[in-house]
C-alpha positions in Angstrom: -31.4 -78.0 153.5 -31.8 -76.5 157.1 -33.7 -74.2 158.7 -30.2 -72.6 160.3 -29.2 -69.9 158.6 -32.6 -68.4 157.6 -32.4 -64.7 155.7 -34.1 -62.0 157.0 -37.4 -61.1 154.8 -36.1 -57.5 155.1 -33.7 -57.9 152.5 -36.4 -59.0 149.9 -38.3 -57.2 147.7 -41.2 -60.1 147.4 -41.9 -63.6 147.5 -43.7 -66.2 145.8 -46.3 -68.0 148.1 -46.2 -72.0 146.3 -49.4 -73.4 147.5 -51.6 -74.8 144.7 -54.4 -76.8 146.6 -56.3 -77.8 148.3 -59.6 -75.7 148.8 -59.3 -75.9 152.6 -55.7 -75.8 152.4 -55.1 -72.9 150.8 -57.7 -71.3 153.5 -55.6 -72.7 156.0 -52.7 -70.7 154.5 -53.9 -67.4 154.7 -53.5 -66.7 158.3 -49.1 -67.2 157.8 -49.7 -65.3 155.0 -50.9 -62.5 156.5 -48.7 -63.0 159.6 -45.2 -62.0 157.0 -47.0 -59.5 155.2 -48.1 -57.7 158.5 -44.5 -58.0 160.0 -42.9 -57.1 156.1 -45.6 -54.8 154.6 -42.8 -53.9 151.8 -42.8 -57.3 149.9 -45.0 -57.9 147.3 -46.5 -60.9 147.4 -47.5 -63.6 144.9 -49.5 -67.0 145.0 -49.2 -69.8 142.4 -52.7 -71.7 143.2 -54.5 -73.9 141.1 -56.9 -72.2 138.5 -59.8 -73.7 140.0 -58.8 -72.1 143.5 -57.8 -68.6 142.9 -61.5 -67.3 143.5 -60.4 -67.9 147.0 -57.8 -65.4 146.4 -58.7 -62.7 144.0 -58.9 -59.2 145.4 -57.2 -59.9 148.6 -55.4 -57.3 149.8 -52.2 -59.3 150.8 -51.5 -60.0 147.4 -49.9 -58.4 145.0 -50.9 -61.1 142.0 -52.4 -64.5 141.8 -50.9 -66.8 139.3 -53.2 -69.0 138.4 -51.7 -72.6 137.6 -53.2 -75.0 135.2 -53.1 -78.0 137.1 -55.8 -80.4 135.0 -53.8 -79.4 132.1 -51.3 -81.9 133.1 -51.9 -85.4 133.3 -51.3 -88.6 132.0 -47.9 -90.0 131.1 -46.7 -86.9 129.7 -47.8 -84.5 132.6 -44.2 -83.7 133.5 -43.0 -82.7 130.3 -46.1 -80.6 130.1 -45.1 -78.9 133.4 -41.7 -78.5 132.5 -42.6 -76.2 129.3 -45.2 -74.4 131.0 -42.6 -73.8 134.0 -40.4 -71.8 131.8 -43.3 -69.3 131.0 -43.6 -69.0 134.3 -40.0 -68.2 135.2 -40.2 -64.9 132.8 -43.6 -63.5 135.2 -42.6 -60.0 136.4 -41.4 -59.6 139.8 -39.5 -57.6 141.8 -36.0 -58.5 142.8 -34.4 -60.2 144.9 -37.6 -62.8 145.4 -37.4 -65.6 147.6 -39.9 -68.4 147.1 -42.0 -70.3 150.3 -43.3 -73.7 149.4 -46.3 -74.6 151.4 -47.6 -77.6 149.4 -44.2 -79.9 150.2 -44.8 -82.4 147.0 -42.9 -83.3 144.0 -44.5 -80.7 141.6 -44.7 -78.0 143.6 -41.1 -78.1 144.6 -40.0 -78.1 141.6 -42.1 -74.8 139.9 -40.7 -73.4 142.8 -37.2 -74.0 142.1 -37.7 -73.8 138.3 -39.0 -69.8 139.3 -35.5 -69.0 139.2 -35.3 -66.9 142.9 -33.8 -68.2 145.3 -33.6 -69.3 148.2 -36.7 -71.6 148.0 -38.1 -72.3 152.1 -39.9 -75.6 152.8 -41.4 -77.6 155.7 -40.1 -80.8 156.8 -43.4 -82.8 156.5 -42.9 -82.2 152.6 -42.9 -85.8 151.0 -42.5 -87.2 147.1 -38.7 -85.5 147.7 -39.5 -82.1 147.7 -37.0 -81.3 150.2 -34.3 -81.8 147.8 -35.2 -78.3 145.8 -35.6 -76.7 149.2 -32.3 -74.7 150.6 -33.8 -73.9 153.9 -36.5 -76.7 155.6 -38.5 -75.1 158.6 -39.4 -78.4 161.3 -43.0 -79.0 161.9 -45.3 -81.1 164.0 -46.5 -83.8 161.5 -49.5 -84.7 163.5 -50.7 -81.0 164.0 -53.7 -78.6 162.9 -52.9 -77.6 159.2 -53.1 -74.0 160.5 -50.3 -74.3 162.9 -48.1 -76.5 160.6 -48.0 -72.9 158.3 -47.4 -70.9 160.9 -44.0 -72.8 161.6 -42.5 -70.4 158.4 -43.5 -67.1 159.3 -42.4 -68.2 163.3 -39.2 -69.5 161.7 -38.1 -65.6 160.5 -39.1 -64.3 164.0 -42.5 -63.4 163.4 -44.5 -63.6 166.1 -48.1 -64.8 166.0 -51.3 -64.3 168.2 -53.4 -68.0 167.6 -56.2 -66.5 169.3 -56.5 -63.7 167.1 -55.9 -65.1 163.5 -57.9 -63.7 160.7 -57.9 -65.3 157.4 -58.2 -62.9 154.7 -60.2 -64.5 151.7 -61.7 -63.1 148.9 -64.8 -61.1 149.5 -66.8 -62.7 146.7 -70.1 -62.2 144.6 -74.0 -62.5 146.0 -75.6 -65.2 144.1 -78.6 -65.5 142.0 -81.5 -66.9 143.1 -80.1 -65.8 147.5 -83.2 -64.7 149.5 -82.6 -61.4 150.9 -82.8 -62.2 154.3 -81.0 -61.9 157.2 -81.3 -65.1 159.3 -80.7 -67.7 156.7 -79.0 -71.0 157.9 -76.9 -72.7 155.3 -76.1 -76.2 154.7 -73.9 -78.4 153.5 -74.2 -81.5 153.8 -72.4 -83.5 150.8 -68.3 -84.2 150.5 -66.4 -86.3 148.2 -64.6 -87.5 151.3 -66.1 -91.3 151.9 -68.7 -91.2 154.9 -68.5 -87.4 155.6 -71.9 -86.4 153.8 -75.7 -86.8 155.7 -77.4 -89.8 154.5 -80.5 -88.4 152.1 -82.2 -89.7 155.2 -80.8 -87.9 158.2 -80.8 -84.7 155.3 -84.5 -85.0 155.1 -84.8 -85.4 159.3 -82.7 -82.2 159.9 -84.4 -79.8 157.4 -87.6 -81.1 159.1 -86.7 -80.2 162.4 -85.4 -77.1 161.4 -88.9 -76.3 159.4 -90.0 -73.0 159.5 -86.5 -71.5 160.1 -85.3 -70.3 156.3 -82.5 -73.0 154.9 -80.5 -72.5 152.1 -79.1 -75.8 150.6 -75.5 -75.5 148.9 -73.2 -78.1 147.3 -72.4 -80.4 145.1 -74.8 -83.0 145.7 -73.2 -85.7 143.4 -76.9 -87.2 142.6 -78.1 -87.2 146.0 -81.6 -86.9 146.3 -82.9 -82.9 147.4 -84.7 -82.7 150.9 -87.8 -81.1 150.4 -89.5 -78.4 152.4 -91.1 -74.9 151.7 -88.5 -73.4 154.2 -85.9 -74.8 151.9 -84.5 -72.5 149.2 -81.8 -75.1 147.0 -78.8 -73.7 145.6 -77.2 -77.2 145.3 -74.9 -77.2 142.4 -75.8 -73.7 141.2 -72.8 -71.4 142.9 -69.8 -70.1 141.6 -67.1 -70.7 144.4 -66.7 -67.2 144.9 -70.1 -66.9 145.3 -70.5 -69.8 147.7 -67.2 -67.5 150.0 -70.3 -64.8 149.9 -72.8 -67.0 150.8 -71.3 -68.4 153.6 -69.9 -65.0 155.3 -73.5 -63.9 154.9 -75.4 -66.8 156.6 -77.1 -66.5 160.5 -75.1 -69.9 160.9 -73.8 -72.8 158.7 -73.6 -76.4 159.1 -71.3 -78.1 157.3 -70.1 -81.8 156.8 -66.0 -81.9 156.9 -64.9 -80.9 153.6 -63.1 -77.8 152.1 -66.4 -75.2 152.0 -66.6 -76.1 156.0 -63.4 -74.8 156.5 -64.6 -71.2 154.1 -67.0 -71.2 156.4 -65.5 -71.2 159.5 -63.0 -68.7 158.2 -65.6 -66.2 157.8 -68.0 -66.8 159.8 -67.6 -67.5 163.6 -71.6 -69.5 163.7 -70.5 -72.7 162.2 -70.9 -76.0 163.1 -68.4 -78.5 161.3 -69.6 -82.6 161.7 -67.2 -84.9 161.7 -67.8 -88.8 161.5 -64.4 -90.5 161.2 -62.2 -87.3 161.1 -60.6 -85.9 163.8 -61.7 -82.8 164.2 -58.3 -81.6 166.6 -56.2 -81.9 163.2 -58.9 -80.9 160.8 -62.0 -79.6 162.4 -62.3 -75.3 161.9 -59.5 -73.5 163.3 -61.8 -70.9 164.3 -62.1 -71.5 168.2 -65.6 -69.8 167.8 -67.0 -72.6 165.6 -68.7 -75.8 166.7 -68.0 -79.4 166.0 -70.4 -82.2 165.9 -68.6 -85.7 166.9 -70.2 -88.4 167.9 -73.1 -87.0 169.2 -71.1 -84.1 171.1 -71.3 -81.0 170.1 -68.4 -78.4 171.4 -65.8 -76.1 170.5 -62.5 -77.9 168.6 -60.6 -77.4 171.8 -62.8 -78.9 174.3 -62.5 -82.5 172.4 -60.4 -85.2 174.4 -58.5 -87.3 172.3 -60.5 -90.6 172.9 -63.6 -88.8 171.7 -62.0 -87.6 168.2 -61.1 -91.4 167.6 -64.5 -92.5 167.8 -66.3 -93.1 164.7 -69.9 -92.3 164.6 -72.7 -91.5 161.8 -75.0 -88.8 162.2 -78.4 -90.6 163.4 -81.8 -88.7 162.9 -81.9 -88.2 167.0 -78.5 -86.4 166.2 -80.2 -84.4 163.6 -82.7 -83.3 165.9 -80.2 -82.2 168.3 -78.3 -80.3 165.8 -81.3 -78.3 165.0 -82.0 -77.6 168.5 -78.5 -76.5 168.7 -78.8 -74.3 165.9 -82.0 -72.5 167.0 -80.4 -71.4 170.1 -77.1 -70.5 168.3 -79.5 -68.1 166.0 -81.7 -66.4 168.7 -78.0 -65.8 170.4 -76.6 -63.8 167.4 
């Protein structure tokens, strides 16, 4: 279980990619993805994601399959057992051989479908937890506290790949055009909702932005969980009406997006270099958008990722309607600009 002694990816023919969830960590995957298929074009490549994810996958051109894995399938007391027969389907998938298998995710469950695959050797990272890195033969050392994005990159650095951070690209799926999207060009979309305590707007602070935006054309998206709707006739609502392939679509096709910290924020920054990410309590140097092209909003400041200081990301601030204001202010020079 060590991180000496690593094979070289040239003597494989493919390799599983074990990374199930989340939303925004999955996106956060795709750039070490990319990285060992670029430097080791001949292995075919296959992801085991959740079924509810693999929209996010579909069609991408550094894959050569996307097993989708039932994961609401198995709960409750019996969820293991469950696994465990479904596990020995999964062992008989085609592949080509020798595979070796990389486990992203670091947990219980998903060290163990990746052992139960039946290649070998299985590669983990050290801030795996629940035991994981007792099915792993190799474990690549990361920095605990770092971005998600540069956590990954640890295993493609680990087999000598070299990586550009300034030049990362993350390859999703292209999507579909939703019904009901205004053919326009200089649409801004929001989202402002998570499931994440204190990360959504306030109905309140909703309201005040769309208003100060008014008559630039808004597009609301989301899963607004019974929030009330803002209302406006520059407002076109989407809210709980899009596929999540077609909210990847949506979002790459936008003038800008604003989005509270959640998992579409992160789709959003990934294809689309006018976003602005607000964070409340979150610090948006470990989760904030990767893209060093996106905005954040933190308490009250609005900036690139990079050009947070560390006592600023540890303040904890709500978005006020002043802020909102400033936002949109923000957002209407961000637009003219592009």
């Amino acid at each position: 279980m060590s991180a000496s002694g690593l094979p070289s990816l040239a003597d494989f023919q493919s390799a599983l990619i074990v990374k199930p969830s989340s939303l925004g960590d999955i996106v956060h995957t795709l750039p070490a993805v990319q990285a060992i298929k670029q430097a080791y074009p001949q292995l075919h490549l296959r992801w085991l994601a959740n079924t509810e994810w693999t929209p996010l996958l579909q069609g991408s051109p550094l894959l050569e399959e996307v097993i989708a894995f039932p994961r609401k399938q198995f709960r409750g007391l019996t969820s293991f057992f469950k696994i465990r027969r479904w596990s020995h389907g999964f062992r008989s998938l085609p592949r080509e051989k020798p595979e070796i298998v990389l486990d992203f995710q670091g947990l219980f469950r998903s060290a163990y479908l990746s052992r139960s695959r039946g290649s070998r050797p299985v590669v983990g990272l050290s801030d795996s937890r629940e035991g994981a890195r007792f099915f792993h033969d190799h474990v690549i050392p990361v920095e605990a506290g770092a971005h998600a994005v540069d956590r990954y990159l640890a295993l493609p650095r680990a087999f000598g790949i070299k990586v550009d951070t300034d030049n990362l690209t993350f390859p999703l799926a292209t999507g579909s055009e939703p019904a009901g999207w205004p053919q326009r060009e200089d649409l801004i979309v929001l989202h402002p909702w998570s499931r994440g305590e204190g990360k959504s707007l306030s109905p309140e602070v909703l309201q005040a932005l769309c208003t100060a935006l008014a008559p630039l054309p808004v597009v609301l998206v989301g899963m607004s969980q019974g929030a009330p709707i803002p209302q406006g006739d520059h407002l076109v609502d989407l809210s709980n009406q899009t596929t999540l392939a077609e909210l990847i679509w949506l979002l790459r096709e936008a003038r800008c997006v604003v989005s509270v910290d959640s998992g579409p924020m992160h789709i959003a920054a990934a294809v689309n270099d006018r976003t602005l990410g607000i964070h409340t309590w979150s610090d948006p140097r470990q989760v904030g958008p990767y893209n060093p092209r996106a905005w954040v909003w933190k308490a009250g400041k609005i900036a690139h990722r990079s050009q947070f200081l560390p006592e600023e990301c540890q303040k904890i601030a709500q978005v006020t309607k002043a802020d909102a204001q400033k936002i949109a202010d923000f957002l209407r020079i961000c637009r003219e600009k592009h």
